[in-house]
N, CA, C and O of each residue as an XYZ file, in Angstrom:
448
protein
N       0.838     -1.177      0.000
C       0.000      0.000      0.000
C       0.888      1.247      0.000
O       1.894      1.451      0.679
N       0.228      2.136     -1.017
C       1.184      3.482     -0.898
C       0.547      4.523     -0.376
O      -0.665      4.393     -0.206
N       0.922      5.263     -0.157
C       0.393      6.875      0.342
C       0.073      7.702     -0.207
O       0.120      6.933     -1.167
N      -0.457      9.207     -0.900
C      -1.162     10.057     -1.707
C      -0.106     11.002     -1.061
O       0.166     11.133      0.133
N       0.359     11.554     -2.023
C       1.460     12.220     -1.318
C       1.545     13.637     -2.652
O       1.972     13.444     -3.790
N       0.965     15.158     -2.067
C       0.615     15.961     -3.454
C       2.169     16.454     -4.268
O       3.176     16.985     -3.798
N       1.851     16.039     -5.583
C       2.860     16.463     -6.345
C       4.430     15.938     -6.390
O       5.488     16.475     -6.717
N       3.959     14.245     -5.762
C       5.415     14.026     -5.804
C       4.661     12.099     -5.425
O       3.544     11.614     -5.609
N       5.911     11.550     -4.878
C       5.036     10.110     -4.389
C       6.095      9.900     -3.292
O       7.095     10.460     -2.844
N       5.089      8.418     -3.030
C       5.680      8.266     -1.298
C       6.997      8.183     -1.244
O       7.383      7.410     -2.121
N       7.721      8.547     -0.724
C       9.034      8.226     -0.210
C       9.443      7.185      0.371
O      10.609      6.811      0.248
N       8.334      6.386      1.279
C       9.001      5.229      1.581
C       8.718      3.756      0.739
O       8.847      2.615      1.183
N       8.298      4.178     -0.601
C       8.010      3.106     -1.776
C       8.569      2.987     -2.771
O       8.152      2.268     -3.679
N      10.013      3.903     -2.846
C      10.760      3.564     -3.869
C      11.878      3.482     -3.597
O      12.516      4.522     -3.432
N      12.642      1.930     -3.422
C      13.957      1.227     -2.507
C      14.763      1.772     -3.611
O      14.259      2.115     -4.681
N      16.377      1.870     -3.267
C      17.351      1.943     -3.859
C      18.486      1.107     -3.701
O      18.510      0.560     -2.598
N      19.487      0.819     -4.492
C      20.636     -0.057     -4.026
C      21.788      0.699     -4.353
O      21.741      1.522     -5.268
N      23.010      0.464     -3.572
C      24.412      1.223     -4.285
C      25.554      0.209     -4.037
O      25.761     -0.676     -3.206
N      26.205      0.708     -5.105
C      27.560     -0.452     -5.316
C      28.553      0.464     -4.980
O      28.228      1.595     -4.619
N      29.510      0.187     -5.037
C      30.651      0.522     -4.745
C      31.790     -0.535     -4.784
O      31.651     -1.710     -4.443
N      33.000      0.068     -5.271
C      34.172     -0.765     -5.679
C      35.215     -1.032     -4.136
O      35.859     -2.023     -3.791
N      35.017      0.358     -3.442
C      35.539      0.368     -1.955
C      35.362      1.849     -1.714
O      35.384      2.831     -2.456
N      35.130      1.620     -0.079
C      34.390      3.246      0.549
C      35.267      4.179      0.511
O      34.760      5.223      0.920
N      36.614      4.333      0.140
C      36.815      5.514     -0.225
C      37.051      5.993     -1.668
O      37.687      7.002     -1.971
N      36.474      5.165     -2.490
C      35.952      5.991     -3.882
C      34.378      6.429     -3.942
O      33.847      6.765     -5.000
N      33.777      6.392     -2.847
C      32.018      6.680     -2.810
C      30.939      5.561     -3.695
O      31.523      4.882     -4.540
N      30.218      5.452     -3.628
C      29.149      4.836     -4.513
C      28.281      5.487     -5.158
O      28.423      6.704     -5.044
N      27.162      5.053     -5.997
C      26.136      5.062     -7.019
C      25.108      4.402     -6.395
O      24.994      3.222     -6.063
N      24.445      5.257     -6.298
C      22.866      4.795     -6.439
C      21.952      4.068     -7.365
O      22.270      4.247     -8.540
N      21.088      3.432     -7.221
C      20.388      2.971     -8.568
C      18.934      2.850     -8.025
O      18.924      2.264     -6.942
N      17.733      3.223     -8.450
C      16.690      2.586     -8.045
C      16.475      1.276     -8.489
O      17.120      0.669     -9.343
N      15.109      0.728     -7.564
C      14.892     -0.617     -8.327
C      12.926     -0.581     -8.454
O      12.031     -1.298     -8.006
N      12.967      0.502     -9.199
C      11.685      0.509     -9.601
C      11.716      1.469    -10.425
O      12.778      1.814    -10.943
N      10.595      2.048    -10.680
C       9.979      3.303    -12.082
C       8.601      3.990    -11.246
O       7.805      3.270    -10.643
N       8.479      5.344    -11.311
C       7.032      5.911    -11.109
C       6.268      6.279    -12.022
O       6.436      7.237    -12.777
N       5.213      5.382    -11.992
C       3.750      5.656    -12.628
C       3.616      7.074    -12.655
O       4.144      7.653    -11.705
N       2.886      7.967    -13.738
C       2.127      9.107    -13.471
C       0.872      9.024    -14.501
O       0.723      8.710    -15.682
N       0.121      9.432    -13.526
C      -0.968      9.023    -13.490
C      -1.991     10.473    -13.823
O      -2.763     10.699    -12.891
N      -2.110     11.570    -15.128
C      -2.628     12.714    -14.493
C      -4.163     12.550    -14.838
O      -4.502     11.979    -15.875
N      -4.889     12.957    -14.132
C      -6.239     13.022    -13.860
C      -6.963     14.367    -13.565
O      -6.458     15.110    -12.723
N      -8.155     14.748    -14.221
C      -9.032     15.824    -14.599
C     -10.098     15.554    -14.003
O     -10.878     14.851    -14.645
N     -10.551     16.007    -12.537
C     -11.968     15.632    -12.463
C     -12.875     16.685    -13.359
O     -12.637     17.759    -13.910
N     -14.070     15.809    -13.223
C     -15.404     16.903    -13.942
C     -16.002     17.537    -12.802
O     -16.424     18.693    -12.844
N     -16.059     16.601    -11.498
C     -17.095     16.984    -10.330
C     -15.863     16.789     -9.256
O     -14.888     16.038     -9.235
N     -16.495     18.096     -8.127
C     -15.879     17.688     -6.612
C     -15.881     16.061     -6.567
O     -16.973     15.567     -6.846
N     -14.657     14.995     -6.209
C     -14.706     13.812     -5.835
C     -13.872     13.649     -4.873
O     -12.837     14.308     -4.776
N     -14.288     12.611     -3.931
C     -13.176     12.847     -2.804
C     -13.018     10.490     -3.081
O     -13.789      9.536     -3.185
N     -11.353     10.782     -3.063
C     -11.113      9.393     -3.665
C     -10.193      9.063     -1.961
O      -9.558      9.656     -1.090
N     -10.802      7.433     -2.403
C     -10.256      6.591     -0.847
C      -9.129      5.701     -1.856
O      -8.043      5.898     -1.310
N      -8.948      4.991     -2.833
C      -7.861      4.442     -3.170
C      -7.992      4.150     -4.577
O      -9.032      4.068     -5.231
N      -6.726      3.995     -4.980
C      -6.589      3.640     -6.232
C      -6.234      2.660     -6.351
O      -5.130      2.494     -5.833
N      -6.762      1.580     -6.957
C      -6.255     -0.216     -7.859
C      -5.414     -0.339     -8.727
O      -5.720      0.217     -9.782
N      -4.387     -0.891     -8.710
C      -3.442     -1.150    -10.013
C      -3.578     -2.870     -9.895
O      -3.308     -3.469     -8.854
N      -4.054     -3.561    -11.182
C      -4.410     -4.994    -11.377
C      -3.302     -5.076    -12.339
O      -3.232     -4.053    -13.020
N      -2.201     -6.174    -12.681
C      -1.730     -6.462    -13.704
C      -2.067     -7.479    -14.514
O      -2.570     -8.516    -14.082
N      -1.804     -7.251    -15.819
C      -2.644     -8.306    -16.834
C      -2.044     -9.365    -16.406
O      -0.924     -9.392    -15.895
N      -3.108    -10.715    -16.688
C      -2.357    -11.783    -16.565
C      -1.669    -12.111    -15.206
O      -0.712    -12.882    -15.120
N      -2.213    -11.487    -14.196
C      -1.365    -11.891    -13.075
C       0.153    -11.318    -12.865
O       0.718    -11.375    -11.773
N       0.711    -10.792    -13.971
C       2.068    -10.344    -14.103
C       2.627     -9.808    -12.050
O       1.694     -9.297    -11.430
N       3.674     -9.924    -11.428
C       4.082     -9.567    -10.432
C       4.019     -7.684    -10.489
O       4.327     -7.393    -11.645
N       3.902     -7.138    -10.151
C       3.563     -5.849     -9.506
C       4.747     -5.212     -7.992
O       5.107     -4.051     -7.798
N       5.048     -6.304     -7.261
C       5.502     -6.532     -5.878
C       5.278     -7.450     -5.536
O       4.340     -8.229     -5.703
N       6.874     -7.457     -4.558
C       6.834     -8.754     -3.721
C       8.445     -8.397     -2.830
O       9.162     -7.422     -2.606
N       8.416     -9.983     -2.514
C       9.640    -10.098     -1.721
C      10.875    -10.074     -2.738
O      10.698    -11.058     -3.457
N      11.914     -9.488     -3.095
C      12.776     -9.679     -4.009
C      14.467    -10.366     -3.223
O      14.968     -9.899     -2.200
N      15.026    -11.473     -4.003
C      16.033    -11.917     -3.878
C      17.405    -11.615     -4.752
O      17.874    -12.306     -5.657
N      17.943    -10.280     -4.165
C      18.851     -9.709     -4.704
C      20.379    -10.037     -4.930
O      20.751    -10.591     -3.895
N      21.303     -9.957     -5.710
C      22.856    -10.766     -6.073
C      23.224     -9.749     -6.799
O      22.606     -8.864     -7.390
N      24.905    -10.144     -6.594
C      25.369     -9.592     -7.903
C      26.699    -10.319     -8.602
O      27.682    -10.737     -7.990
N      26.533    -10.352     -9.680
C      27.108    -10.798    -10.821
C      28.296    -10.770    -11.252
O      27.990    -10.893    -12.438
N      29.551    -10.701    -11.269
C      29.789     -9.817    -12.737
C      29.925     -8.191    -12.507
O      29.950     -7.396    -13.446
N      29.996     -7.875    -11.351
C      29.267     -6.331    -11.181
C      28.302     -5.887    -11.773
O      28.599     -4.864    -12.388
N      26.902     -6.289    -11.913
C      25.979     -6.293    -12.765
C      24.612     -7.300    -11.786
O      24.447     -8.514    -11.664
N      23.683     -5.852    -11.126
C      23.023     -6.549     -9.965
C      21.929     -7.062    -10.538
O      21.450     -6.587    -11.568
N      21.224     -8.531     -9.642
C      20.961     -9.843    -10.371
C      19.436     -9.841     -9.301
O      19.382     -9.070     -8.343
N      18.509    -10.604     -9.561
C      17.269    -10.637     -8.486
C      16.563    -11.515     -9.385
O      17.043    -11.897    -10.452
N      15.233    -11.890     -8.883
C      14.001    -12.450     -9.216
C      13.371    -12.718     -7.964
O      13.843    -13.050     -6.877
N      12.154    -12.496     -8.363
C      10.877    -12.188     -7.450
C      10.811    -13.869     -6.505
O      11.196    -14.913     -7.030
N      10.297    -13.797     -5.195
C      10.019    -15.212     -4.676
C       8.512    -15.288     -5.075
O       7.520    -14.633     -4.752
N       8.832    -16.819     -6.276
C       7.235    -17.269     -6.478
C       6.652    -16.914     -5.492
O       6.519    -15.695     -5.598
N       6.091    -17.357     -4.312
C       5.162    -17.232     -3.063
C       5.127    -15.729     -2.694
O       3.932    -15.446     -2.611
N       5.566    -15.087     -2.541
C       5.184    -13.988     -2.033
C       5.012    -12.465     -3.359
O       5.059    -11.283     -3.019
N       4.848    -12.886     -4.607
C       4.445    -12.042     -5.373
C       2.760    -11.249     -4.953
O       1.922    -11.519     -4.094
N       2.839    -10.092     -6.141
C       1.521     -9.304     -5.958
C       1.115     -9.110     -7.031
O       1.993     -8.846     -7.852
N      -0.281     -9.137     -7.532
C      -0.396     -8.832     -9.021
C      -1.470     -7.802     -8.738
O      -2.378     -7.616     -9.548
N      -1.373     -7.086     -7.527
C      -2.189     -5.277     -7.201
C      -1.232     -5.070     -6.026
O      -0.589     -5.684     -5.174
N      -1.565     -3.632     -6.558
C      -1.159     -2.444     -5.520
C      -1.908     -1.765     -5.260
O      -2.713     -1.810     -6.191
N      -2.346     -0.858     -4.314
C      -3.379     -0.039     -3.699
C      -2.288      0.831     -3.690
O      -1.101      0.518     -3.596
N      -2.880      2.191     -3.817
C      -2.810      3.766     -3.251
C      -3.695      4.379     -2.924
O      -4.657      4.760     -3.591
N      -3.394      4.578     -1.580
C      -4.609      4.656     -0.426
C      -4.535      6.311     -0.156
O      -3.392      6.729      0.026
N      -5.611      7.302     -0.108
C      -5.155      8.548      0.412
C      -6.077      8.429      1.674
O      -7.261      8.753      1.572
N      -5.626      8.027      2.719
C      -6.141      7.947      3.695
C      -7.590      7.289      4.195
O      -8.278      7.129      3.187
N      -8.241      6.886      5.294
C      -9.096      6.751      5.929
C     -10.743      7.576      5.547
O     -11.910      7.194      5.628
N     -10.321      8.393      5.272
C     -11.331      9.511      5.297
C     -11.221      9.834      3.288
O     -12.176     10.312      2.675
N     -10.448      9.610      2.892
C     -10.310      9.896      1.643
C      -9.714     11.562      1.227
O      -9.902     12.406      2.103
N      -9.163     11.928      0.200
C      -8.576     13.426     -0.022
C     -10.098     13.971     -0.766
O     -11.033     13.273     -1.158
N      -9.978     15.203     -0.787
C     -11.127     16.045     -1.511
C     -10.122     16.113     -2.621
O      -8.913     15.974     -2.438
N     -11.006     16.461     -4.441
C     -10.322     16.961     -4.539
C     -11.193     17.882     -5.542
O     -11.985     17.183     -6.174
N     -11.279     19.450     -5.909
C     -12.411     19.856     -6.601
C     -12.753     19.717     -8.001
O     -11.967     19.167     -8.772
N     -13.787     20.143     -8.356
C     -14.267     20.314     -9.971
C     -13.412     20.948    -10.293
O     -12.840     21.882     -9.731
N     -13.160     20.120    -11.939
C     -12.139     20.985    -12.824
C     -10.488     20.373    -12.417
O      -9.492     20.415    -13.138
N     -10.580     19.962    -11.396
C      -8.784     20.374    -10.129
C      -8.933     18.621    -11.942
O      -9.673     17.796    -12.479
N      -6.975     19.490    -11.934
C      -5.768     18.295    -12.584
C      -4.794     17.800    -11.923
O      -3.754     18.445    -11.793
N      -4.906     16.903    -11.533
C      -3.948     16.320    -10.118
C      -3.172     15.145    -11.102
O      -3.564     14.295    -11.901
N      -2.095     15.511    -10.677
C      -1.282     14.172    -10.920
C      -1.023     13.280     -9.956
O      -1.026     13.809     -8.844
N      -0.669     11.453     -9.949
C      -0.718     10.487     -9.230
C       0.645     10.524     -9.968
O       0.918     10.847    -11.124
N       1.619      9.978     -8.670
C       2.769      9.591     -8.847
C       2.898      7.820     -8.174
O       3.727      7.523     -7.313
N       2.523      7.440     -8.403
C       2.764      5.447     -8.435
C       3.763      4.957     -8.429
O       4.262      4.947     -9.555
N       4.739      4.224     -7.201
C       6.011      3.520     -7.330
C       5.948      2.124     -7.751
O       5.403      1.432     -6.892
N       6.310      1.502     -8.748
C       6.364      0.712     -9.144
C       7.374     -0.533     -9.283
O       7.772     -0.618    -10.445
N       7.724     -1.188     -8.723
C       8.977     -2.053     -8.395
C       9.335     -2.814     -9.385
O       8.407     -3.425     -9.915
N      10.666     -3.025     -9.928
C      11.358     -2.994    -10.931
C      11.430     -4.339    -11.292
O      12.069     -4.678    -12.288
């Protein structure tokens, strides 16, 4: 589940990894996902409690990932059992307002 977070996305849904050759040459960052954007036009005041992401076919979405590296060249695949083929983005309990006319963009973390 992610968070509604305006004009940007959650922060704690998009992991990163860094390599490094040894700590005193610094490292590189890399994410291990992509963000969805999502922009949307209401017609009417709507106040939204979550958003569904279904993947075709069952395709994985999230899960537990089993990470390696290679070759210097970082390596993973998803654990059969604990895959997801939805994600929710939840804006809270109560849901966000958001008005007629309003163009809001959804920013969606998506795991790689």
């Amino acid at each position: 589940s992610q968070n509604y977070t305006a004009n940007s996305f959650d922060a704690n849904s998009l992991p990163m990894y860094a390599t490094a050759a040894n700590l005193t040459s610094g490292f590189t960052m890399n994410y291990l996902g992509a963000v969805l954007c999502i922009p949307v036009k209401f017609t009417a005041a709507t106040v939204l409690k979550q958003i569904t992401l279904t993947a075709v076919n069952g395709e994985p979405l999230g899960g537990t990932f089993t990470i390696g590296k290679t070759s210097g060249a970082l390596n993973g695949e998803l654990s059969p059992y604990s895959t997801v083929s939805t994600l929710y983005y939840s804006f809270g309990e109560s849901g966000t307002n958001f008005a007629a006319n309003a163009t809001v963009v959804f920013y969606i973390a998506i795991p790689k």
